[in-house]
N, C-alpha and C positions, 0 to 999 in steps of 0.2 A: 491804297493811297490815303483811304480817311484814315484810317489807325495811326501810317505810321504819322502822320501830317499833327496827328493829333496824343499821340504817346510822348509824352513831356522827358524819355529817357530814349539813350539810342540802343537796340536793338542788333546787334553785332554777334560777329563769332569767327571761329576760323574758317578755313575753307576745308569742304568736306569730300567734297568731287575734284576728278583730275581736271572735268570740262571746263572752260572759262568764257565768261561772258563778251560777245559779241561787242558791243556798244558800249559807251560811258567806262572806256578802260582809265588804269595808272588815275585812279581819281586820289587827290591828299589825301581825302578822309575814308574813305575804306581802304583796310588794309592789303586787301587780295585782291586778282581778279578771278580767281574761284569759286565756285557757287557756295555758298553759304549756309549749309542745310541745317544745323542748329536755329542759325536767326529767323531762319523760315517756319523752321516747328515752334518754336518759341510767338513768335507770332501767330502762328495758323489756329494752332491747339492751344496756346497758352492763354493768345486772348479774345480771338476771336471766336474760335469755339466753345468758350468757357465767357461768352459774355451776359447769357441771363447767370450765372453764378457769381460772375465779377459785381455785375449792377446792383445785386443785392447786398455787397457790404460796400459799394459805392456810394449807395442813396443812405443806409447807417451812418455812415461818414461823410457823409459831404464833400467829397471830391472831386466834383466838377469832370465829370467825365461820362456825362450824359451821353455823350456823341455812340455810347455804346449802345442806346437805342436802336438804331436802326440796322443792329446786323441780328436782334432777335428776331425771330418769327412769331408774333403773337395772331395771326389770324385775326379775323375780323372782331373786335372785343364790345361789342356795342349792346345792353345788354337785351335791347330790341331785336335784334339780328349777330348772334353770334352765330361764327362759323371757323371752328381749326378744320384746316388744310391737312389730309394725310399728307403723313412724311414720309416719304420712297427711301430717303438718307439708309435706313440700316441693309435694304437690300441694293444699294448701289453696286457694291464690291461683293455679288455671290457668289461664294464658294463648292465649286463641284466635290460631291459625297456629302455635303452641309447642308441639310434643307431647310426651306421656308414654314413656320409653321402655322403663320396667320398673314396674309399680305394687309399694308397697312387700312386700318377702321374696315376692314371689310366685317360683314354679316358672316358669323358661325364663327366668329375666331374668337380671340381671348378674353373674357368680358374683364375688364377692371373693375376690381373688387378692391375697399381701402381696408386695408388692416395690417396688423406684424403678427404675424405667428412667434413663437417663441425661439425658431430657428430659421427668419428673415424679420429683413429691414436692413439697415446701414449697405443698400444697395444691391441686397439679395431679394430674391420676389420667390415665392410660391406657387406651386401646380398641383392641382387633384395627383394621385398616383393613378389612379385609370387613364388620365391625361397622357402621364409620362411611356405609359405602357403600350396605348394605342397607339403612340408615335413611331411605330417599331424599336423600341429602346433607343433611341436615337438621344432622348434627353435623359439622364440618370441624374442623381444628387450631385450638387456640385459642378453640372455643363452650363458652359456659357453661352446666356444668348440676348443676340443684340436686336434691342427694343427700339418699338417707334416713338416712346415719351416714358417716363419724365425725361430718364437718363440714358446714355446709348449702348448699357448692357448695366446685366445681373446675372448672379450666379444663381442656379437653381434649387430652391431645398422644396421640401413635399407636407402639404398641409391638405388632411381628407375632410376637414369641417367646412371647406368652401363647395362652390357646387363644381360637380361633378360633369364631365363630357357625353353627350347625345349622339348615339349614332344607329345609321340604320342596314340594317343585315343584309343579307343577300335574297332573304324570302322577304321584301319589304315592310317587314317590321321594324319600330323606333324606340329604340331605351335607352334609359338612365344608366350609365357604369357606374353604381355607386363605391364599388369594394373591388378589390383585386384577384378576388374568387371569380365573381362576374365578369371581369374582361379575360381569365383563363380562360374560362367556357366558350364564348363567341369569340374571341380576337381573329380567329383564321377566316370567321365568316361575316367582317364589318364588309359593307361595300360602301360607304358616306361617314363620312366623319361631320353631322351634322355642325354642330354645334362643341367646342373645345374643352368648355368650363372657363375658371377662373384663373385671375392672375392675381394673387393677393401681392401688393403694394403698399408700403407704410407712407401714412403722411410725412412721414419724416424724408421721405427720398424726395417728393417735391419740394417740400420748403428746401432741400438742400439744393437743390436743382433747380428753385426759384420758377418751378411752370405752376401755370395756374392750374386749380381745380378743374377737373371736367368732372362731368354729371355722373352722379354715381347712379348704376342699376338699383330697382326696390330689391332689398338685401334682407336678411331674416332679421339681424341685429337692429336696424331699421323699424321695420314691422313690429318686434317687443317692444322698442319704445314709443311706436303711437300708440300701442294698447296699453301699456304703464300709463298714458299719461290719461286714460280715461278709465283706470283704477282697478283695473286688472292686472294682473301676474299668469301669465302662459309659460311654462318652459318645455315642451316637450311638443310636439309635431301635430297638430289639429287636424284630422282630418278632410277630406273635402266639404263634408256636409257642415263642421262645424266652423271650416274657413271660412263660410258663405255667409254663417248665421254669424260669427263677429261681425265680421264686415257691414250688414244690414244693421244690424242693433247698436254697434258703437260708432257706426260712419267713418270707419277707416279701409286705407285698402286692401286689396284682396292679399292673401298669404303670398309669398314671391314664390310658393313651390306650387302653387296652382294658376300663379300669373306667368301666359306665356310672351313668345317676341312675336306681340301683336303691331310693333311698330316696323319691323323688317318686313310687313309684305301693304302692299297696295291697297285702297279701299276695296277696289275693283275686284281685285280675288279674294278679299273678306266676302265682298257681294257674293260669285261661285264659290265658296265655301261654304256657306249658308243655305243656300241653294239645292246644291247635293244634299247636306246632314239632313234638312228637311225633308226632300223628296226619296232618298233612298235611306234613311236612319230609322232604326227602332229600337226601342229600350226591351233586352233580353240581359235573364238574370243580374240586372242590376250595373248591366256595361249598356254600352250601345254600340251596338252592331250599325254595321253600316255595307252596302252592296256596290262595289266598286268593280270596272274596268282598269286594267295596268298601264291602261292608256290614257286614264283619265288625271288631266291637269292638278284638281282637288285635293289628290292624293299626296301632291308633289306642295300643292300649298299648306294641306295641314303638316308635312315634314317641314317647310319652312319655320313653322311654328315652334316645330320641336314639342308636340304633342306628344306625348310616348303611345302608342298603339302596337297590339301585335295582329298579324294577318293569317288567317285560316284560309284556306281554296279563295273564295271569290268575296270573302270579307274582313273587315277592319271591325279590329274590336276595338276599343276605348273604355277603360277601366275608372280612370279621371275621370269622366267627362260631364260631370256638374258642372263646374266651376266654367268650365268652356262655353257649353251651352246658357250659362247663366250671363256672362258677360255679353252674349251677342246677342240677349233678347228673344233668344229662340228654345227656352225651357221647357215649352210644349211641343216642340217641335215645329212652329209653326212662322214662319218669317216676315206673317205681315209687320208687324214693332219693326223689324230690322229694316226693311225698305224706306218706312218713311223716315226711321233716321238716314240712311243710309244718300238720300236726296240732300239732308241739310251738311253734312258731316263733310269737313277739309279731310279728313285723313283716318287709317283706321282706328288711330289712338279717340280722336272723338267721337268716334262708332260704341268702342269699347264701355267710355266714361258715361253712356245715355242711357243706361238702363239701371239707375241705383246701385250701383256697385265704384267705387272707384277706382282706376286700375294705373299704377304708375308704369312705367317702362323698364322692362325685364333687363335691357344692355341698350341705354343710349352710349356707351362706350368700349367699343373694341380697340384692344390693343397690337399691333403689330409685329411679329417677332419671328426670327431666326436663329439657327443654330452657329454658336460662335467658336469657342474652341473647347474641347472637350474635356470633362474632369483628369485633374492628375493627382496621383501618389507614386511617385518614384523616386528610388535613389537616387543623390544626383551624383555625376560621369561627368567627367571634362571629354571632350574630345580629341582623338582617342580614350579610351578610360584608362586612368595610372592610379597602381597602387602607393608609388612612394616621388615625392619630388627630390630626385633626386639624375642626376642629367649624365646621360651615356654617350649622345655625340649619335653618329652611325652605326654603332658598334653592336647596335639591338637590332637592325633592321626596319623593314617597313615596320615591324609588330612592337617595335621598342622593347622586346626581350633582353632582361637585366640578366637573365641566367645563360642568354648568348651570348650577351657583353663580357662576361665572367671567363667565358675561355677564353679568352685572350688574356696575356700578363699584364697591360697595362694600354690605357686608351686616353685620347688626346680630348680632353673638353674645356669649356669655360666653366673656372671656378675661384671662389671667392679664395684669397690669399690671408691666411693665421698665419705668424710668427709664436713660437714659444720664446718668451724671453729669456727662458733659463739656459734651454740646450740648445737656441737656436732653430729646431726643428721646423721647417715651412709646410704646412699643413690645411686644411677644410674645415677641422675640429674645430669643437670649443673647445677640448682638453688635449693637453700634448700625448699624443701616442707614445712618448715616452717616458714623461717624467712626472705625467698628472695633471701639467700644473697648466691654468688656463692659460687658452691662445689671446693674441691680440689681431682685432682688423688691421688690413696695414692698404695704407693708399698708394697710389700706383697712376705715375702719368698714361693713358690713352694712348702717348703714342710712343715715347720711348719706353714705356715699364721701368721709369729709377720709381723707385720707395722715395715719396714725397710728404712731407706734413700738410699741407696747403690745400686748398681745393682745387688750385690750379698748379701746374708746371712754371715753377720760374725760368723753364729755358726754353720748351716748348710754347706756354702758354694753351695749354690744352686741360680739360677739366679732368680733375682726378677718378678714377676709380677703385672701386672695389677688391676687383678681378683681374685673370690675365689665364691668358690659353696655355695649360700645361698637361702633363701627361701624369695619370693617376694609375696606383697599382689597383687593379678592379677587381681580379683575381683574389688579393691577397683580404683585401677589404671585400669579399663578398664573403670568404671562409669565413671570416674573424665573425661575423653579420651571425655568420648558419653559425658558428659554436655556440655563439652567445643566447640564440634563440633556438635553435632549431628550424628545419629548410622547410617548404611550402610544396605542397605537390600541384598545385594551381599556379597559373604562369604568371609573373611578374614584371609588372608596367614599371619603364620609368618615363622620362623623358628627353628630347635630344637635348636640348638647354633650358638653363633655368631664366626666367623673362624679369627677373626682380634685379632690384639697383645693386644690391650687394651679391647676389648670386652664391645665396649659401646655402647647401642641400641639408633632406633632410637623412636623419640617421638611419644607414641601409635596414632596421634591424625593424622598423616601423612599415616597410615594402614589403617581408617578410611576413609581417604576422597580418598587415590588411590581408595578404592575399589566402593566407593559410584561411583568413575566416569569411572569405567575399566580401569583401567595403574594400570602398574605394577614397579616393583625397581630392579633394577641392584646391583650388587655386593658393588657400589659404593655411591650409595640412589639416582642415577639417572636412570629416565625413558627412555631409548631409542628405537629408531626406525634402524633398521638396510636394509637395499639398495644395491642395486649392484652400481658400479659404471658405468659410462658412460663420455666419454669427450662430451664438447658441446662449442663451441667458438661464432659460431652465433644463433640464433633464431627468428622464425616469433612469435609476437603476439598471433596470434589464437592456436599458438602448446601449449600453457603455460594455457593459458584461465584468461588472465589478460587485464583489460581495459586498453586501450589506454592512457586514463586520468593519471591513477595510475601509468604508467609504465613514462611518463612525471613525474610526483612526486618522482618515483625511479631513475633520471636522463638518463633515455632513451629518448631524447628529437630528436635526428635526426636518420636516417638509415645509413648505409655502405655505402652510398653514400652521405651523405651527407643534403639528404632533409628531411625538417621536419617529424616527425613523423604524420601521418596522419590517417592511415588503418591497419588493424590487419595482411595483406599479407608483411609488406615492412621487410627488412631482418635486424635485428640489431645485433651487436657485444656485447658478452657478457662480462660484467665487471668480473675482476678475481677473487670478492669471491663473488658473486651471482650464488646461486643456484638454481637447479628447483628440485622439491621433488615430488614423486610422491603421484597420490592423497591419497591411504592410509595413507602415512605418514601424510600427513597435517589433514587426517582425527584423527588419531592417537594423535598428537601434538597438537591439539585442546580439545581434552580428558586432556591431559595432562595443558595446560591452563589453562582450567577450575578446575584442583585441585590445581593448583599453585595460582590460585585467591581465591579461599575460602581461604585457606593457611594463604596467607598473612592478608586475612580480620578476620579468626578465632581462627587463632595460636597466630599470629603477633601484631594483632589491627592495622592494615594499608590498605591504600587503595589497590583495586586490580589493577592489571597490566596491562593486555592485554586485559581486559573486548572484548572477544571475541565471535562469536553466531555464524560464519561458518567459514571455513578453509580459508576463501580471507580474513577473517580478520586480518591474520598473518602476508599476504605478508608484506614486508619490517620490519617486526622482524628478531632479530638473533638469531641463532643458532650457534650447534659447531659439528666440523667433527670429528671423532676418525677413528684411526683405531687401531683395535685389539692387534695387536704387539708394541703398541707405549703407550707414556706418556706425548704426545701434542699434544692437542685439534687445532685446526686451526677455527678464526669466519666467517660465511658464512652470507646471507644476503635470506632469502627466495623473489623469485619475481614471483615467480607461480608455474603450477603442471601442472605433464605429466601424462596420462593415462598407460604409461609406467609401468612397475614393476622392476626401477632405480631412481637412483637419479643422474641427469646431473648436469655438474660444469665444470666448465674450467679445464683445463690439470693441468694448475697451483697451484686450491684447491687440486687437488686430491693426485699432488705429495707435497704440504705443508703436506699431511697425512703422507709421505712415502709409497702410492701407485701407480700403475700406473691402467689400467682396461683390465686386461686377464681375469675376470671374478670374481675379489674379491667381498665381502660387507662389508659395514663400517659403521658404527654406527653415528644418529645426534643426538641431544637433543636440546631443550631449553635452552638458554646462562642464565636464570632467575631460571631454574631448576637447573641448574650444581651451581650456585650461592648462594643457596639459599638449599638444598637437597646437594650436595656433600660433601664429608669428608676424608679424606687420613686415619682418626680414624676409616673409617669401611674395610678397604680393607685386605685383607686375609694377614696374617703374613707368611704364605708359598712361596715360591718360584716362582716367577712370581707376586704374589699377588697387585703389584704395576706395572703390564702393564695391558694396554686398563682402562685406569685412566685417567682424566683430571689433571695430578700432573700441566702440563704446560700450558700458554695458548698463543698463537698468535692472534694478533690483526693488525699485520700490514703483511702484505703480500709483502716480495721482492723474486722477482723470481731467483734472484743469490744462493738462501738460501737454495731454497727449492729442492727435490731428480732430481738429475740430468737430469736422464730421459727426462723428459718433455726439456731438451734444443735440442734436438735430435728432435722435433716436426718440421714438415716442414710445413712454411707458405705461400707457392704461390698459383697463380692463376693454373698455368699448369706447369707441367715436360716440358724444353726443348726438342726438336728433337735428340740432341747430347746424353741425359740420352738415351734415346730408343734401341740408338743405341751401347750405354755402355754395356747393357743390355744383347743382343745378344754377347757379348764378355765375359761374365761371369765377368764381373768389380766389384773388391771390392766397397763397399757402400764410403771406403774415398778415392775415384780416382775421384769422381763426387762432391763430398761435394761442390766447388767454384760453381756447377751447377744451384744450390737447397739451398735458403735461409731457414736456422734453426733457431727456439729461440736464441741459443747459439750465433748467429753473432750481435744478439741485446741486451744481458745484458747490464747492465749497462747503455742503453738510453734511454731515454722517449719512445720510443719505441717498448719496452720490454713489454708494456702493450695492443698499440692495434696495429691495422692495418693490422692484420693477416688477411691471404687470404687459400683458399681452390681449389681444384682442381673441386670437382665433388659437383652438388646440389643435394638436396633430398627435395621434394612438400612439406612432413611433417613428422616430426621424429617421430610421434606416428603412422604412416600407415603400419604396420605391428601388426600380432599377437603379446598379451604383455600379454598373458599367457600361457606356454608350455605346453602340453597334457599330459607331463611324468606327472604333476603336477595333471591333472583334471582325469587322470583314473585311476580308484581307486585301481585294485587288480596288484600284477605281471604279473598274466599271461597273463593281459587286455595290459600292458607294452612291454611286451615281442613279443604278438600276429602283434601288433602295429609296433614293432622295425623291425620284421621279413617279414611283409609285405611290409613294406617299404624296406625293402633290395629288396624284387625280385621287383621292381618295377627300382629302379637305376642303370642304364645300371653300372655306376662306381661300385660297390658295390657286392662283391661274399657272397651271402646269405647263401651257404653252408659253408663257411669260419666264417662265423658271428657266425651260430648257433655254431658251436665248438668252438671257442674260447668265447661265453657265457658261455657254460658251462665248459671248462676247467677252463677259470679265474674267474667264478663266483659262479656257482651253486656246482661245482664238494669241490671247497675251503669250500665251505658254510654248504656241507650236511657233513662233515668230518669233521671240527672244530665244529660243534654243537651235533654231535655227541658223540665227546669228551669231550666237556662241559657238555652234560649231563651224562657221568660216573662220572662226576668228582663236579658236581655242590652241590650248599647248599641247606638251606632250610630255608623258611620265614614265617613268622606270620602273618595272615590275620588282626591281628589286630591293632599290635604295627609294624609293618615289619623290627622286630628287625629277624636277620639274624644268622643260625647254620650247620655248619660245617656236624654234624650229627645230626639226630633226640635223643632228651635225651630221656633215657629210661622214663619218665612219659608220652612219646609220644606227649608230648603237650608243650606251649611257658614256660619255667622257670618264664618269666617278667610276665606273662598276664596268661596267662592257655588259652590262641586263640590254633585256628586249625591251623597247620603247613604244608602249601603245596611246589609242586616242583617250585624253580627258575625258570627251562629250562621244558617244557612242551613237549609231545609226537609228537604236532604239527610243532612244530620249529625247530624239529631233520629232520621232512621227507617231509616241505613243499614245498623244489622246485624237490621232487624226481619223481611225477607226470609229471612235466612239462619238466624236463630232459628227460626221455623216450617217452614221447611223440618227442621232440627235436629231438633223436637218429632215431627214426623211418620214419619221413616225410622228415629229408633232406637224409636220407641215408649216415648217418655217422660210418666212421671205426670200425672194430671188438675190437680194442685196446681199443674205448671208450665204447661200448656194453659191455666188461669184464668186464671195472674196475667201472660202474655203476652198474655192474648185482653182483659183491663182492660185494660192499657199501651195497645194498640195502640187503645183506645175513647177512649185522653185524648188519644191523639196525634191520631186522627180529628176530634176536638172541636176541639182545635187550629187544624187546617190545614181548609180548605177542601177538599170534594172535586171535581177538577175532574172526573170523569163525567158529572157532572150539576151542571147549569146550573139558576139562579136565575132563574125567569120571572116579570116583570112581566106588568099584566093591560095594559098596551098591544102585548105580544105577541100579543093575541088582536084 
């Protein structure tokens, strides 16, 4: 009611739904009484959900639409008493086989870390690979998942210079996974997922998202520059002994690899930890031993810590353990220092800071996150999949078989109507099948078929069209197809009619050769391959699997530094419309190739194109980027392939799409394909039917042009010391902005193009899992088994929590809407899958005389009822959800017959 009270435009649309509203009917000013589901999303998402984005170029402008205040959540901002609220938001709507990775701000989940790796930012965020691994591959490059802050998803890429995930074994030992050699060895014997690692986040995604800073964990980048600034240079990993002695001698704080999360546990169990180390600790060979019970509390508080220790029979070793026992005043072993702070001291962070050492907070900020949809590289299939737009009617079957259609002599469809002017001949062609010479469209009243010049019927008054139902020889035009090309031994799709205004097919001879080479056609007669997105500015050689030679010939001639190109390690800067495809795709678009060269050589009489024979043959062809929602194509320049399941490109391709990469995919093709195959003549005359269409195309890429976003990119080497400290103060993202060089400060100069710089490296953007498990295991409940073991495993993460909100938002919605479907469902023809409301009384298909079975099957009504009560039993969930699964499963019984028990008649007896 505030929005719309206060939206200075009206907010309208059709009607989307058959349901009609109750109340406030036949009003003048709306035009339906149909629900409105556009002006609702339009509103919901458009502006209310996007109102800290909105406010930030509202308060720029002066727009007078402050009232968008109060639907942000800014938590308490006072800088006395700040406090954000977790946000529950990303796991409202959880998805069963999709798990939780961190529940929101919880202890051991994702620390927030500020930076851009060279392959995140513009909405992408970064994971350790041990991170991604420990997950049971559940997260691979490219998976999306939806976050508790800034924004409500990112797509996932992999950066191993952040920190690393803490977990603890089955013989209660705690370490570091710093490398992916490390998590092969132990992965089958974690039993705690202490502690997650990092979530690297560019500043740029909050300014773009307009949320404020939260407090960044003491971070290495950090650390080198309080010792910079008292005139030292460190680069390289200090030991414990000599962390200690900076620390003491320059009065900065302790190294962040020897400072643990001293603020995740109580003073009170500081006190018992201390305690023990004293009473039962000794210093042997240079560790400290220490004499522990499995039953003892202590044990469980220095895991909270995230101490890495490993455990022999009845002791705990500690290898660290300076730096620990330094901070809590008990160096000698001895706890009286720690007591009597221990009396003065609010909390264990002031415990920590009382002993000459200063110690910042390892993770004042955990981030919250789940798995969203998973990465994609496939070809893309319309539904069914067809090789050629080209329309058979019935006469294919349920399978739309064009080589069934073909025995018959001739079959009745909707097609668009050509005159030859010369010989008269009425034809589909562009060219007269007789005399060469091109056809003409001809219009056609709607309802009586005269040939009319008008748009409309002068005696009808009915609108003209295109088309008109007649009978084609299919036979004779499928021959004529096979001489000119040659026949396909893989079966070939058409379709039953064509959904475009003019209804004009495409030439049989192009059905043919997709299928001879597996591609398939798009709505548009193009072949595409569709990708998730990914940003990517720099890249090594060996990550792409392109030669040195080639990539000199692509004008990659020097590195980021300046020296020649030489070796497949050195780091280069990515040109802004070269892209990297993954290998399916280039396997894909090589299929595609090779029917575009017969094509030209069989259709055409011309030479072929890309005479290509493997996917490196492509490199340095172009292609064109789409994205779904749009009507301009953007050209890209292929320069290699990522074993990835994405397609990397600069920030700047991706927002030429109008995307940015929270986890979208978008569609490439061949620029020879779209050129050559595309038509604005096949595109659906329906509503939309002219978006994710190459209607436009860009060839020249200026970054001033393209979606804003991307100027929000931040390009340095490192966050200053001053941002860190913004940070801890809760500072809006545009109080720093002079800090932190963005695109935006470079439009307009030569500039704009390279020299962009990055915070954090990554070894190799393919070192990470690049297929997700939700993906490779087959059944739900293999999903599900998966999801759930993985909760009790993440200390972040309430697995009793999890399982009930599965099935609240998933299973509980699913057995109850399918249920209702099947009272309410039709009924289909096994042979024509022509569709009825009721069974006709001859029991059988009117069209066909086929057998008629159920839409909605017995199976699909009760399949996740099984696994629900199993659900309800092992976590020990509420009697409220016991009832109203133990109702459901009374209606469904009501339902279905139960075969147990048989129906006896009394001539059974």
């Amino acid at each position: 009611r505030i929005a719309i009270s206060n939206i200075p435009v009206e907010i309208t649309g059709e009607g989307t739904e058959k349901i009609e509203v109750s109340g406030y009917r036949d009003l003048e000013r709306i035009e339906t009484n149909q629900l409105r589901g556009g002006a609702v999303l339009v509103l919901a998402e458009g502006v209310l959900q996007k109102a800290p984005k909105i406010m930030k170029h509202m308060k720029k402008f002066n727009l007078g639409w402050g009232w968008l205040e109060q639907f942000i959540n800014k938590g308490t901002e006072t800088e006395e008493n700040v406090n954000i609220e977790p946000s529950y938001k990303y796991i409202k709507d959880l998805v069963a086989g999709r798990p939780v990775i961190s529940y929101p701000s919880s202890k051991g989940g994702l620390r927030l870390r500020y930076g851009r790796s060279r392959n995140s930012g513009y909405a992408a965020a970064c994971l350790h690979p041990a991170t991604m691994y420990i997950l049971d591959d559940f997260i691979a490059i490219g998976t999306q998942i939806k976050t508790e802050r800034p924004g409500k998803a990112c797509a996932v890429s992999v950066c191993d210079t952040i920190e690393p995930p803490i977990v603890k074994l089955e013989d209660g030992s705690v370490i570091r996974l710093e490398s992916i050699e490390q998590v092969e060895k132990i992965k089958n014997k974690i039993k705690e997922i202490l502690f997650l690692g990092d979530i690297l986040i560019s500043y740029g995604d909050f300014l773009e998202n307009n949320h404020i800073l939260l407090p960044s964990g003491y971070v290495e980048e950090w650390w080198e520059q309080e010792v910079e600034k008292k005139g030292k240079i460190i680069t390289k990993l200090p030991s414990q002994e000599e962390a200690i002695k900076l620390s003491e001698e320059l009065n900065i704080p302790l190294h962040p690899r020897y400072t643990y999360f001293y603020h995740d546990v109580d003073k009170e169990d500081l006190k018992d930890l201390v305690l023990w180390l004293c009473r039962n600790g000794k210093i042997v060979d240079n560790c400290l031993e220490v004499e522990f019970d499995s039953n003892f509390k202590e044990k469980r508080i220095l895991e909270l810590l995230c101490v890495p220790h490993k455990v022999k029979g009845r002791k705990i070793i500690i290898e660290e353990y300076k730096p620990l026992i330094r901070v809590l005043g008990i160096w000698d072993l001895n706890y009286e220092r720690f007591i009597k702070i221990y009396e003065k001291a609010k909390d264990s962070m002031e415990i920590v800071n009382s002993f000459g050492i200063i110690v910042r907070k390892k993770a004042p900020t955990y981030i919250g996150a789940r798995m969203g949809r998973p990465e994609k590289a496939k070809e893309r299939r319309m539904q069914p999949p067809v090789n050629v737009l080209f329309p058979i009617g019935e006469a294919g079957g349920r399978t739309r078989d064009i080589k069934k259609a073909s025995l018959q002599d001739k079959i009745e469809v909707e097609i668009c109507k050509r005159v030859c002017r010369k010989c008269g001949k009425v034809t589909f062609k562009t060219l007269c099948p007789n005399c060469k010479q091109p056809t003409e469209l001809v219009k056609l009243c709607s309802r009586c078929g005269k040939e009319i010049n008008e748009d409309y019927c002068p005696i009808c008054k009915r609108q003209a069209v295109y088309f008109e139902k007649r009978e084609i020889e299919i036979k004779k035009i499928f021959k004529e197809a096979v001489s000119r090309v040659g026949n396909s031994n893989n079966d070939l799709k058409g379709v039953i009619g064509m959904t475009s205004e003019y209804k004009i097919p495409e030439p049989l001879e192009k059905g043919i050769l997709r299928s001879k080479h597996g591609v398939y056609v798009f709505k548009d007669g193009t072949s595409r391959f569709d990708a998730t997105d990914l940003p990517l500015t720099h890249f090594k050689p060996k990550e792409i699997g392109t030669s040195i030679e080639k990539l000199r010939e692509l004008g990659y001639t020097h590195d980021i530094e300046g020296n020649p190109l030489t070796n497949s390690e050195q780091l280069l800067e990515l040109k802004c419309q070269d892209v990297i495809l993954p290998e399916k795709g280039g396997e894909y678009l090589l299929k595609v190739s090779k029917f575009i060269d017969e094509l030209l050589v069989k259709l055409y009489g011309l030479e072929p194109y890309y005479n290509a024979e493997k996917k490196e043959d492509l490199i340095g062809h172009l292609i064109l980027g789409l994205a779904p929602h749009t009507s301009a194509a953007i050209v890209g320049r292929i320069i290699g392939y990522t074993k990835a399941n994405a397609c990397f490109a600069h920030p700047y391709w991706h927002a030429a799409k109008r995307r940015n990469c929270d986890g979208d995919e978008d569609s490439i093709f061949l620029l020879m394909d779209a050129f050559l195959n595309f038509s604005k003549y096949f595109l659906p005359s329906s509503r939309g039917g002219k978006m994710d269409a190459p209607l436009v195309l860009t060839t020249k890429l200026d970054p001033r042009e393209v979606d804003d976003e991307s100027h929000n990119l931040d390009i340095v080497a490192r966050y200053p010391i001053e941002f860190y400290e913004a940070t801890l103060r809760y500072a809006r993202p545009q109080e720093v902005e002079e800090l932190i060089e963005t695109v935006s400060q470079r439009l307009g100069k030569e500039e704009q193009f390279y020299g962009f710089k990055f915070t954090h490296d990554t070894s190799d953007i393919n070192s990470a899992p690049t297929d997700s498990s939700y993906k490779t295991l087959k059944t739900m409940m293999e999903k599900v088994e998966h999801q759930l073991t993985l909760a009790k495993k993440i200390l972040a993460v309430d697995e009793q929590d999890v399982a009930r909100r599965v099935i609240e938002s998933h299973f509980l919605p699913d057995l109850a809407g399918n249920l209702r479907t099947f009272s309410k469902q039709s009924f289909r023809c096994v042979n024509c899958n022509a569709k009825y409301r009721r069974i006709p009384l001859i029991g059988k298909c009117r069209r066909c005389g086929g057998r008629l079975v159920l839409t909605v099957p017995k199976g699909a009504v009760e399949k996740y009822l099984k696994v629900t009560k199993q659900l309800i039993e092992e976590y020990h969930l509420d009697d409220y959800l016991k009832q109203r699964i133990k109702i459901l499963e009374m209606s469904i019984s009501s339902v279905f017959e139960d075969e147990t028990v048989k129906q006896a008649s009394i001539f059974d007896f």
